[in-house]
C-alpha positions in Angstrom: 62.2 16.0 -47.9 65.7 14.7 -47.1 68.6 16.1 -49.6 70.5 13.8 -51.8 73.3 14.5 -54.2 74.1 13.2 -57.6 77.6 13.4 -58.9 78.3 12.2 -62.5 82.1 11.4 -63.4 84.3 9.4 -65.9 86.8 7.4 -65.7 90.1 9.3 -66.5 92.8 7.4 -68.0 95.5 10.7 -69.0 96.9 11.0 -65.8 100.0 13.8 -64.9 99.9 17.2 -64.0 100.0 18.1 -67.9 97.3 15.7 -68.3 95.0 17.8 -65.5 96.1 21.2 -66.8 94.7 20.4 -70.2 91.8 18.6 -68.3 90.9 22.0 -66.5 90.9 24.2 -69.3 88.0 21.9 -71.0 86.0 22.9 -67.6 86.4 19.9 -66.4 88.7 18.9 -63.1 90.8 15.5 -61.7 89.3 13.6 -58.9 89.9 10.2 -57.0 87.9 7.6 -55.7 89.3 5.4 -53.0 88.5 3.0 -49.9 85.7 0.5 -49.0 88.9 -2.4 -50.3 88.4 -1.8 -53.9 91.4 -0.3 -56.2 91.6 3.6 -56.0 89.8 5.0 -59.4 91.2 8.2 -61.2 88.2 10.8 -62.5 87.0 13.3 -64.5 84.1 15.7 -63.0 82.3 18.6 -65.1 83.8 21.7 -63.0 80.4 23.8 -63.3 78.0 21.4 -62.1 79.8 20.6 -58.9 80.9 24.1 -58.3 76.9 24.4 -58.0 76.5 21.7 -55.0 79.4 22.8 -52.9 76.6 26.3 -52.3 74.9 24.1 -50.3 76.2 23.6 -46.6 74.7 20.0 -46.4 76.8 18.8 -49.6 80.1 18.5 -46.9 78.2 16.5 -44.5 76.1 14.1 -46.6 76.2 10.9 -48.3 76.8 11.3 -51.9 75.9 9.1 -54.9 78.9 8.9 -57.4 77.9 7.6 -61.1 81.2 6.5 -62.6 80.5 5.4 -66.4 77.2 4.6 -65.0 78.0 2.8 -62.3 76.8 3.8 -59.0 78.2 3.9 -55.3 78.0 6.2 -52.1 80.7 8.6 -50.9 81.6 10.9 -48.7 83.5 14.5 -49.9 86.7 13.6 -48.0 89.1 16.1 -49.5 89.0 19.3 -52.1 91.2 21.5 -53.2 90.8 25.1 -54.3 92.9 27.3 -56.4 94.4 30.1 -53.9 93.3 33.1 -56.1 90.2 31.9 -58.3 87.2 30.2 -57.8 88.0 27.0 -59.3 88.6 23.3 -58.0 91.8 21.9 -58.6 91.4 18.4 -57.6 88.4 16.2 -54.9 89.4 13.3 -53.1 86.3 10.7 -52.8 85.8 8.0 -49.8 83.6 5.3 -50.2 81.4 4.3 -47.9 80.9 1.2 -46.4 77.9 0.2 -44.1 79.7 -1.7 -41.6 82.1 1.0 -41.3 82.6 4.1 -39.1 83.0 7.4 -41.0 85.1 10.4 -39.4 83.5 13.7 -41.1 83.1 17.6 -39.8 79.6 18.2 -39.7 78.3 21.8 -39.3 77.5 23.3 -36.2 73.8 25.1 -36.0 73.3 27.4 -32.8 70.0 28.5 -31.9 68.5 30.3 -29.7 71.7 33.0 -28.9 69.2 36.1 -29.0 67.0 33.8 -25.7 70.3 33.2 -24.0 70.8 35.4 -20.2 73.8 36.9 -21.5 72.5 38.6 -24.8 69.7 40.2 -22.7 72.4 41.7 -20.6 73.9 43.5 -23.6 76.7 40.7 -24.1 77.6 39.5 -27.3 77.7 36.1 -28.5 80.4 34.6 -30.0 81.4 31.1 -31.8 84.8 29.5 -31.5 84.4 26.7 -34.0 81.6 26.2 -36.4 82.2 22.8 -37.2 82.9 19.9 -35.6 84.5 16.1 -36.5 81.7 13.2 -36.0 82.5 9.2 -35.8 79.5 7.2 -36.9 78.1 4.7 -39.7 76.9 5.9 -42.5 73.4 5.4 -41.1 74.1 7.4 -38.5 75.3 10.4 -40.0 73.6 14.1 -38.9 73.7 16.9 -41.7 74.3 19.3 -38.8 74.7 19.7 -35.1 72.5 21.9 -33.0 74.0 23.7 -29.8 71.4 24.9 -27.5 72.4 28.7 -25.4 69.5 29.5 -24.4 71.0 28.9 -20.4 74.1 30.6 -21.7 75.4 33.2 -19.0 77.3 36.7 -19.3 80.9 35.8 -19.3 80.4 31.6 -19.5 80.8 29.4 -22.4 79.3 26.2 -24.1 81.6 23.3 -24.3 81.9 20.3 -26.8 80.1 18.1 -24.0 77.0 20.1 -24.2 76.1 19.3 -27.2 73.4 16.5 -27.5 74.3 14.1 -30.2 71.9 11.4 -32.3 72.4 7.9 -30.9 75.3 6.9 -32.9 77.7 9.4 -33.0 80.4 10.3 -31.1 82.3 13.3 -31.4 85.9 12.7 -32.0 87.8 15.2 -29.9 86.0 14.3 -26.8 87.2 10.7 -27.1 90.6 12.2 -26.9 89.8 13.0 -22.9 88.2 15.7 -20.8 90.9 18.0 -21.4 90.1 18.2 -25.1 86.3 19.8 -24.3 87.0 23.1 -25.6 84.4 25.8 -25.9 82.5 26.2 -28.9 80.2 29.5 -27.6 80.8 32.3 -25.1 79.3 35.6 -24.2 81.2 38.5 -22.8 79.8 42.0 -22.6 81.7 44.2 -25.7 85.2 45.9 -25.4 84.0 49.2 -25.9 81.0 48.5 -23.4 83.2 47.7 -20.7 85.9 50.5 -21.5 82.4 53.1 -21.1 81.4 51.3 -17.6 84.7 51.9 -16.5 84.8 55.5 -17.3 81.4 56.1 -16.1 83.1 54.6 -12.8 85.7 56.7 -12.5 84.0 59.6 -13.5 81.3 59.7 -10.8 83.2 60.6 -7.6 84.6 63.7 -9.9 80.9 64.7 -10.8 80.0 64.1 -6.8 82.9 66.4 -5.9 81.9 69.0 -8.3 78.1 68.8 -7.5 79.0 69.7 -3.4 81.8 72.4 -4.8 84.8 70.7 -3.5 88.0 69.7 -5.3 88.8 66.2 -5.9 91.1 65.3 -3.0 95.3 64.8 -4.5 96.6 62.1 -4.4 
């Protein structure tokens, strides 16, 4: 059952940073609506009910529907901001979408398979370097997440942005920049302290051998 998202706002008319303080103590918060050609449209969003979506992980990546005094039209979540010590919105910015129009959004990144992958079953630990990544698609086109695949993933190698399979569609943005923008976005190494004790255990053997046949280690 796919995931849809209902957002239900007013038209705000008192604009001004007095105008949004007062706004936010009614537990309420400013938003904007903009793009798709049409004038930019100042809101007013109930601060509980969308403090509830923005738990889900697919709310970032999805298609919204917008209700503005009733009236309806699909968005995309293309800024928000937070307040640095509480857990409160302070303002959303709002992108409409257009069909015939390409959408640049960070989509989620889903690995799978990291406990199957060589290099876990050699005692390396996996590790992720983003966990998101920026998609350019239409709206049609656009995935709720991204999977990358390590199941071939090696001790000591990494998975790069061109691994990742992508729908038919969408292209991910920072490839289209050139090959020296893959980065890595998985690797597996074997743990510090893991290495540290191999090396140890290294040293430590010609000692014991020395000790076992009753003669000292030779000085250096």
């Amino acid at each position: 059952m796919a995931i849809s998202f209902n957002i239900e706002a007013e038209t705000r008319t008192d604009l001004g940073k007095g105008a949004s303080r007062r706004l936010r103590h009614t537990e309420k918060f400013p938003a904007v609506v903009y793009g798709a050609g049409k004038e930019p449209v100042s809101l007013t969003i109930d601060h509980k009910k969308f403090l509830h979506n923005l738990e889900n992980e697919a709310f970032y990546s999805h298609i919204l529907k917008l209700s503005v005094d009733g009236k309806e039209e699909q968005v995309i979540l293309k800024d928000l901001h937070r307040h640095p010590a509480k857990i409160a919105i302070m303002h959303a910015d709002f992108l409409r979408v257009s069909a015939t129009e390409k959408l640049h959004l960070r989509v989620p990144l889903h690995f799978i398979n990291a406990e199957e992958c060589p290099g876990a079953k050699e005692g390396g630990l996996v590790t992720h370097s983003i966990t998101e990544i920026e998609v350019a698609c239409l709206p049609k086109d656009l995935p709720e997440y991204l999977e990358v695949d390590l199941s071939s993933l090696e001790l000591d190698h990494s998975v790069h942005m061109s691994d990742i399979t992508v729908p038919s569609g969408v292209e991910l943005v920072e490839l289209s920049h050139g090959a020296e923008h893959d980065q890595p976005v998985a690797s597996v190494h074997m743990p510090r302290g893991a290495s540290d004790e191999d090396e140890d255990a290294g040293a430590a053997a010609p000692e014991a051998a020395a000790e076992e046949g009753g003669e000292e280690p030779a000085a250096e």
